[in-house]
C-alpha positions in Angstrom: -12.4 7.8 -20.9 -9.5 5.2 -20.4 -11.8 2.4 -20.7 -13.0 3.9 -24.7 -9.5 4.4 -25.5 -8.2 1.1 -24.5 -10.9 -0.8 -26.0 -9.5 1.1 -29.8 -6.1 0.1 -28.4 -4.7 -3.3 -29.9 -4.1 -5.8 -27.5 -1.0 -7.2 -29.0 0.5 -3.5 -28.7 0.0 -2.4 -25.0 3.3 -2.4 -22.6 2.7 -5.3 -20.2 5.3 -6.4 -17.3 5.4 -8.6 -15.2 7.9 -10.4 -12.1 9.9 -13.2 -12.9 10.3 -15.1 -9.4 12.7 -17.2 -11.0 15.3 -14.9 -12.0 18.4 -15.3 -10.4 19.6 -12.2 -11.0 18.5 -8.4 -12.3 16.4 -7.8 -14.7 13.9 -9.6 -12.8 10.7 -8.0 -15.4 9.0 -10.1 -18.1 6.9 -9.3 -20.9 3.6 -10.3 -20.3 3.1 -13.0 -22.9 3.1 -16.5 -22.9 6.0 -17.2 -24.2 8.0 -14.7 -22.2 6.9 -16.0 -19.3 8.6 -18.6 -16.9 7.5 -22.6 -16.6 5.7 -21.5 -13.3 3.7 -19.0 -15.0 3.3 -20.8 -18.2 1.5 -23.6 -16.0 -0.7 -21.5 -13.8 -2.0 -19.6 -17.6 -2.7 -23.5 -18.5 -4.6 -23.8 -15.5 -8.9 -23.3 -15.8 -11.1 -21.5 -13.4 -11.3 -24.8 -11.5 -7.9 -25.3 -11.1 -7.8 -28.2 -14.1 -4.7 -28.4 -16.0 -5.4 -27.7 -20.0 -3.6 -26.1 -23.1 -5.2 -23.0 -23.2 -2.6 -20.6 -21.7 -1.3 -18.2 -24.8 -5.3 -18.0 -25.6 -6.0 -16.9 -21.8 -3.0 -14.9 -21.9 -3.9 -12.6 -24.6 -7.5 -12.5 -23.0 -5.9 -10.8 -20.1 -4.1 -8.6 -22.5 -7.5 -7.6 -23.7 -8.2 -10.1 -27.2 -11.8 -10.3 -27.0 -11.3 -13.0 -30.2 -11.9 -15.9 -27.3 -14.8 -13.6 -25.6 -18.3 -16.2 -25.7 -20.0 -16.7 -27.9 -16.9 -16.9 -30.4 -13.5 -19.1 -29.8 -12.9 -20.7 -26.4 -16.3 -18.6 -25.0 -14.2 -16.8 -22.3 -16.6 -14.3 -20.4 -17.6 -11.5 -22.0 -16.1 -7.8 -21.4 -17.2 -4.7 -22.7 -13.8 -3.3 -22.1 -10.4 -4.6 -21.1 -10.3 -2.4 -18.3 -11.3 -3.9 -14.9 -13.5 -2.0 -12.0 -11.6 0.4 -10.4 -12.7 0.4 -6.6 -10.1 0.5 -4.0 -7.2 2.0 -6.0 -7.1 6.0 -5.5 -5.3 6.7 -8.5 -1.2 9.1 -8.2 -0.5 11.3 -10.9 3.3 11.4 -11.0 4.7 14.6 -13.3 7.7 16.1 -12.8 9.9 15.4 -9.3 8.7 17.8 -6.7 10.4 17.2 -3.5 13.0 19.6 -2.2 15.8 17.4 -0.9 18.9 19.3 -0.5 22.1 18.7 -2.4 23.7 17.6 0.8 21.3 14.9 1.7 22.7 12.3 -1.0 25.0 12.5 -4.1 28.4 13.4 -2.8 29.6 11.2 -5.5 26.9 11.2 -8.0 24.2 12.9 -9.3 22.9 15.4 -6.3 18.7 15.6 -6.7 18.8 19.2 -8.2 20.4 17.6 -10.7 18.1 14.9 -10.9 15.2 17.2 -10.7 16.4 20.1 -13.7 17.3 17.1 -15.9 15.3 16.0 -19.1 13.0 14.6 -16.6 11.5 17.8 -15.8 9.1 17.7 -18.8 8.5 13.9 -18.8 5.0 12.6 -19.7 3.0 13.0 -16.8 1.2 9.5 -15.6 -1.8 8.5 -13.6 -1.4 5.4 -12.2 -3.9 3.3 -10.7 -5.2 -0.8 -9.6 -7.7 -2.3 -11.4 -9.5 -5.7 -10.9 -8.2 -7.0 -14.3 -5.4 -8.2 -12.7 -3.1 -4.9 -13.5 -1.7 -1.7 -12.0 -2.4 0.9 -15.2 -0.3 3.6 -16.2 -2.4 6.4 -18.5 -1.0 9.6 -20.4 -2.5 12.3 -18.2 -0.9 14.9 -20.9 -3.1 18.0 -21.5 -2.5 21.2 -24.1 -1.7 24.3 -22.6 -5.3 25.6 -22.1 -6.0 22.1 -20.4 -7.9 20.0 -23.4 -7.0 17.0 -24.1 -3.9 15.5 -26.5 -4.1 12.7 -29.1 -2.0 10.9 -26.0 -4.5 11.9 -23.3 -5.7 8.6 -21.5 -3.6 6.6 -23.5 -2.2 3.7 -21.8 1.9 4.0 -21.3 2.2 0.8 -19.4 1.0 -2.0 -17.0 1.9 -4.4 -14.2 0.4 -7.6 -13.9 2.0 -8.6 -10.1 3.3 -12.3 -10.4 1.5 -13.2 -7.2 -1.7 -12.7 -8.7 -0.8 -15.3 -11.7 -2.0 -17.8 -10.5 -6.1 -16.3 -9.9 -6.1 -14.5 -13.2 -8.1 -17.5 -15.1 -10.7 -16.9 -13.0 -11.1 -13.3 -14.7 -12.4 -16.0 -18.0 -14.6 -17.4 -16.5 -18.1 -17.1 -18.2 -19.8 -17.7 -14.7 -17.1 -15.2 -13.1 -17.8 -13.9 -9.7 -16.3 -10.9 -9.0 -12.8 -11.6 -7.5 -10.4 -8.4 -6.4 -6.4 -8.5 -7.6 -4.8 -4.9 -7.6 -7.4 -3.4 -5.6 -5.4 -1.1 -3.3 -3.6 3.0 -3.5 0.0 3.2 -4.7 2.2 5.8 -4.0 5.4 7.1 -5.8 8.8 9.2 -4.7 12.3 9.8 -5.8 15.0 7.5 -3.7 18.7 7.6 -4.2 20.3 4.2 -5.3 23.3 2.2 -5.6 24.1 3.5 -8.8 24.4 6.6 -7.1 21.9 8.0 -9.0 18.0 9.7 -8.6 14.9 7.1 -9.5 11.4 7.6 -9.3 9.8 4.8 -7.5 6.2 3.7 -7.6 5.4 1.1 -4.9 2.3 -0.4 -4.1 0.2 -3.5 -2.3 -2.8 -5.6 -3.8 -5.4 -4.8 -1.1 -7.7 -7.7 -0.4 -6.2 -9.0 -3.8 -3.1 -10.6 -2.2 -1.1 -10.8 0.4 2.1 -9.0 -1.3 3.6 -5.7 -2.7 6.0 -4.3 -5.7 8.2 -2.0 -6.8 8.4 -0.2 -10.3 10.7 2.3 -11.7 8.8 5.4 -13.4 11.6 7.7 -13.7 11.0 7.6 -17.3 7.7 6.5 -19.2 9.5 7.5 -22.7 11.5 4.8 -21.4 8.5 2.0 -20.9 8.6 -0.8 -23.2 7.9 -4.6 -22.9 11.9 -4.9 -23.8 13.2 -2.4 -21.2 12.7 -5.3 -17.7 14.7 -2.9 -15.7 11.4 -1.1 -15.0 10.1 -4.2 -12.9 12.2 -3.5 -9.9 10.6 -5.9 -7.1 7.8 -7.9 -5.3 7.7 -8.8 -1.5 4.9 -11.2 -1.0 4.2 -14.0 2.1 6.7 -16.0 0.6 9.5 -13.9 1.5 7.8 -13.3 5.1 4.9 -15.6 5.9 4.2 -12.7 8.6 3.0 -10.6 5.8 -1.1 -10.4 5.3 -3.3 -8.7 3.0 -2.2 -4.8 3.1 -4.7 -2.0 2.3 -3.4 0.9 3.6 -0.4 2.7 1.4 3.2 2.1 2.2 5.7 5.3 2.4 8.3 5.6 0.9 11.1 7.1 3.1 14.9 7.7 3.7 16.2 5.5 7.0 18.9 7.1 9.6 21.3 3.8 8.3 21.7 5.4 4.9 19.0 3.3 3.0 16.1 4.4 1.0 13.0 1.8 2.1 9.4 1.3 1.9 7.8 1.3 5.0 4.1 -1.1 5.6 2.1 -2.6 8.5 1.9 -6.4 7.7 -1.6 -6.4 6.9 -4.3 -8.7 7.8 -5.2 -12.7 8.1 -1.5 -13.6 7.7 -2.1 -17.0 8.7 -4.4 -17.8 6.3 -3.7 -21.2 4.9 -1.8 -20.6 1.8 1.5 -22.6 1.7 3.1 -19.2 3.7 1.1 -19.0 6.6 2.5 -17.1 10.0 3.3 -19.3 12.7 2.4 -16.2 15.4 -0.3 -13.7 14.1 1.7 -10.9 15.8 1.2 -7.1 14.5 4.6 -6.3 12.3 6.2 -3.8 10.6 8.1 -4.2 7.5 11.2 -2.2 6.0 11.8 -2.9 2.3 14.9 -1.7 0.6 13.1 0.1 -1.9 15.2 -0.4 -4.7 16.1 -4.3 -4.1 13.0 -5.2 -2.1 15.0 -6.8 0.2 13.8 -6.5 3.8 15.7 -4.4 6.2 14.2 -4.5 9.2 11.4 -6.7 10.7 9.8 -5.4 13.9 7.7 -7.4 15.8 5.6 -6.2 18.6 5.7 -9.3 20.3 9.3 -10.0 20.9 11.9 -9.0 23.7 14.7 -7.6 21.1 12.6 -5.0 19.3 9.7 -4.1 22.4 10.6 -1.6 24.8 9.2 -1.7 28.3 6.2 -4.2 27.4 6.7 -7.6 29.6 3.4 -8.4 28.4 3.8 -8.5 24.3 0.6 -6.9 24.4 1.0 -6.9 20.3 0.3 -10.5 19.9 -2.2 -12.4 18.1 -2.8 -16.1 17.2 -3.3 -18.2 14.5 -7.1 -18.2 14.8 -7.4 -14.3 15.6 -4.1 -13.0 14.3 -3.4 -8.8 14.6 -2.2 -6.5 12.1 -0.1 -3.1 11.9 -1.8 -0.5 9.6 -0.4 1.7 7.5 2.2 3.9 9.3 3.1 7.2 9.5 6.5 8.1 9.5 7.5 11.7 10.9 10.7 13.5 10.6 11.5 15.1 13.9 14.2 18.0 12.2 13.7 18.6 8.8 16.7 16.7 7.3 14.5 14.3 5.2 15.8 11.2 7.8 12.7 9.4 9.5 12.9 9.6 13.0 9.9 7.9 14.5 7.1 5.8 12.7 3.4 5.7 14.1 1.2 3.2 13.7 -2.1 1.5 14.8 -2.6 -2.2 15.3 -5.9 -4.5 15.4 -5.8 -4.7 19.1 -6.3 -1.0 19.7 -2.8 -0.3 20.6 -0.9 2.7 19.0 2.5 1.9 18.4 5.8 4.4 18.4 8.7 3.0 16.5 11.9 4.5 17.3 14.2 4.3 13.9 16.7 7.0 14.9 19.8 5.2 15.0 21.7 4.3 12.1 22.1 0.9 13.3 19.6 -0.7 12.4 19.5 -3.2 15.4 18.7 -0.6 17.5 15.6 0.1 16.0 12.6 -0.5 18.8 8.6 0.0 19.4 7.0 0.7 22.3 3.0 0.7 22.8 2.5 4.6 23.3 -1.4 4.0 23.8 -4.3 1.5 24.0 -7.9 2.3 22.7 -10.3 0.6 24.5 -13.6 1.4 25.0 -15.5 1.7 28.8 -16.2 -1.8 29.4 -12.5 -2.5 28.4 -12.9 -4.1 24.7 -10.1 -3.3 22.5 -11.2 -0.4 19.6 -9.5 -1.9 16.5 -7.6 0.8 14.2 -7.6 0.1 10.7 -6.3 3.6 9.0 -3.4 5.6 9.2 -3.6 7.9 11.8 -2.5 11.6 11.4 0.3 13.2 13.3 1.2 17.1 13.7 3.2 19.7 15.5 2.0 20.8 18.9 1.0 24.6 18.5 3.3 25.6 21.7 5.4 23.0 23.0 7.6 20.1 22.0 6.1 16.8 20.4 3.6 15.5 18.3 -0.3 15.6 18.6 -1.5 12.5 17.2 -5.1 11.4 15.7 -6.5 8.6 14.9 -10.2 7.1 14.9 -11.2 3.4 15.6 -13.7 0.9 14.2 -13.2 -1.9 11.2 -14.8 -2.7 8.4 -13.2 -5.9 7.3 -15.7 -9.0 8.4 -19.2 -9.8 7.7 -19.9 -9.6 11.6 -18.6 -5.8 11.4 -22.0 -5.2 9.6 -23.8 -6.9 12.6 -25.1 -4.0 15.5 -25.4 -6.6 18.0 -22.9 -6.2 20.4 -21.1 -4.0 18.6 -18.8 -1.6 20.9 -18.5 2.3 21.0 -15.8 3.6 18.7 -14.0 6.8 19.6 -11.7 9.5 17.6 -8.4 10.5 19.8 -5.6 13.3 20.1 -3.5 13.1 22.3 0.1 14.8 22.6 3.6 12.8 22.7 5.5 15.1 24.5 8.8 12.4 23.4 9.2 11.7 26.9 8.5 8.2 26.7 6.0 7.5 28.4 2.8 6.3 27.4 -0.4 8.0 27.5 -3.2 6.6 29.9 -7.3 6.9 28.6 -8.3 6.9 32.0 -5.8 10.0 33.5 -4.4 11.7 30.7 -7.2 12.0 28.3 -10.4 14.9 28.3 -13.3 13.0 26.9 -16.0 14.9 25.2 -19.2 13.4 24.2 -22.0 14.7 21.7 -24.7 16.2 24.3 -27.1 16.3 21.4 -28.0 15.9 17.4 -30.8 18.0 15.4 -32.5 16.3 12.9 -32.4 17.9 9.5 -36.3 19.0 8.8 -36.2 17.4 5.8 -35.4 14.1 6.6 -35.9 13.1 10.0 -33.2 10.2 9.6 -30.9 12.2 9.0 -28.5 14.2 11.6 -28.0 17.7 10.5 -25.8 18.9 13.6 -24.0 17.8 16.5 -23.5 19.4 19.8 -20.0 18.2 21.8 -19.0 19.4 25.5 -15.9 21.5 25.8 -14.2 20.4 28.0 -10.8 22.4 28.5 -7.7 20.5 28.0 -4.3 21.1 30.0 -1.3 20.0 28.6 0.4 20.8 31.4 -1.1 18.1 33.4 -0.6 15.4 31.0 
């Protein structure tokens, strides 16, 4: 149990990092204690629940780091915690052991380290981590080490690092608090892969986004947790928050982590939702956007709007738009490799508005990269069917292209939880054939429908099975 072991763990011992946004330069990680941090953070740690300036910022920062010496009723009566260790809700935790991707020689490292390399190097046997958000304000790395007939180690479920995100800072004196309501901070999946960098070397990137916790995302590099220390800053790699793009919202979905036809290794997200919420980086649009992150600078690469004549194909009607009041949002996308050679060729993704969106990233110029709408969910009345998830792409069984699937619905808002008025929703396939063309609900698509549920016996609430038509589909005709 992480929770036991960190609660026997002294706080003044556990590897925390965090982002200096202040740096000028690399390393842009700092130890997370007071007096490591900058003046920015320094001031938000002297800030109380109420947002009133006081002197009280090393004490709430070793809270954080999990002192219970301020916890009520003794010291400064900070709320109460039976363990350091915040709820766990929204973060699927990644266990990241030795690298396993299969990327030929040929695909990088002509004049440094090729990946087989990489892969047969001491790395091989590093400590294997499980990684994973919590709503303490942290991304946690724990020693997922077993023995060779799977017990546990002394090291098993030991902590081996954590991340407190800068951008989240500025909320975490809420988590003292002795009337604390619960609040979310790195409440979302992360994900991790091997990308080639300047150094012309192999790293193992984790990379993930704060959910509903903010409206940003970071970069860490885990090639090595021997390696993980509150001295070694080169670990903290990068954060991309609304700052650097006020078109970026609250993502909740997982970014991917891919290898662009320009050359560059880059993390791939939707924008996310309410970007124009009123926080000092509000977006001046609302449009649906996809993001591409260097993955090892966090610059941004690419921006892709779906509501502007450079980057849309064949859409005079910028149906990816939103507005300030009722802004739109990309998903999380789903990049596919057309030939096997480990370069993305086209990127899928659902917006808010119901439309599914193909990104065409081919071209090693980067300025060439476009969307087009490929399909719009809409139910029979017309009302757009909002998608919110990634949607899942394949092979077709017999002839060229992609079937893609996705299903519809939200469940963001308090009015999602309201039945009235609430439209159909509806799972779809369809195949691209990579013609181009989009697909049309009303020609192109079979619908089946359930023709009837039985009841389980047991429980006459509950459906037990579902009977759906049949109806035969003809690719041919599409």
């Amino acid at each position: 149990d992480a929770a036991d072991i960190l609660n026997n763990t002294a706080s003044t011992s556990r590897k925390i990092l965090t982002y200096d946004d202040q740096a000028a330069s690399n390393p842009k990680g700092l130890a997370f204690r007071f007096s490591d941090l900058n003046p920015a953070q320094q001031a938000a740690m002297n800030t109380d629940a109420d947002g009133n300036p006081d002197t009280e910022g090393a004490n709430r920062t070793a809270y954080i780091r999990g002192s219970n010496a301020d916890e009520s009723p003794n010291g400064l009566g900070y709320r109460p915690r039976t363990t350091p260790l915040g709820d766990i809700m929204n973060s699927e935790p990644i266990f990241v052991g030795a690298p396993p991707f299969d990327y030929p020689d040929d695909l990088e490292g002509a004049n440094g380290q090729t990946y087989s390399t990489f892969k047969l190097s001491a790395i091989k046997d590093r400590t294997p981590v499980v990684y994973v958000g919590a709503n303490d304000g942290m991304l946690h790395g724990f020693d997922a080490s077993v023995a060779a007939d799977n017990t546990p180690t002394a090291s098993s479920g030991q902590e081996v690092i954590a991340y407190v995100p800068n951008k989240l800072i500025s909320k975490l004196s809420q988590l003292t608090d002795p009337d604390y309501r619960h609040q979310t901070y790195v409440d979302a999946s992360p994900i991790a892969g091997d990308i080639y960098t300047s150094s012309d070397t192999w790293t193992t990137l984790l990379a993930g986004t704060l959910g509903r916790g903010g409206q940003g995302l970071y970069g860490l590099d885990v090639t090595d947790p021997s390696g993980f220390s509150e001295s070694n800053l080169h670990t903290v790699l990068w954060e991309f928050t609304d700052e650097d793009d006020a078109d970026l919202g609250y993502v909740y979905g997982r970014p991917a982590i891919v290898r662009m036809a320009s050359g560059t290794w880059a993390v791939v997200t939707g924008n996310g939702y309410n970007n124009t919420e009123v926080d000092g980086a509000a977006s001046t649009t609302g449009n649906a956007v996809l993001f591409i992150i260097d993955a090892e600078t966090g610059a941004l690469i690419k921006k892709i709007d779906t509501c502007t004549t450079d980057t849309v194909e064949n859409d005079d009607t910028c149906v990816g738009n939103g507005t300030v009041a009722t802004p739109n949002a990309i998903a999380a996308p789903a990049p596919v490799d057309f030939d096997g050679d480990h370069i993305i060729d086209i990127i899928y993704a659902g917006d808010l508005n119901g439309n599914l969106w193909k990104f065409d990233v081919r071209n090693s110029d980067k300025a060439q990269w476009t969307a087009s709408k490929l399909f719009s969910a809409v139910d029979a009345n017309g009302n757009p069917q909002p998608i919110t998830t990634q949607v899942e792409v394949s092979r077709h069984l017999t002839l060229d292209g992609f079937m893609v699937y996705f299903g519809t619905g939200k469940y963001l808002e308090p009015d999602d939880t309201d039945p009235t008025g609430a439209i159909t929703q509806t799972f779809y396939g369809f195949w691209d054939d990579l013609s181009g063309n989009a697909v049309s609900r009303n020609n192109d698509l079979h619908v089946q429908t359930i023709l009837a549920e039985i009841d389980n016996p047991d429980d006459s609430n509950e459906a037990c099975l579902l009977y759906t038509s049949d109806a035969a589909d003809d690719y041919l005709t599409v």
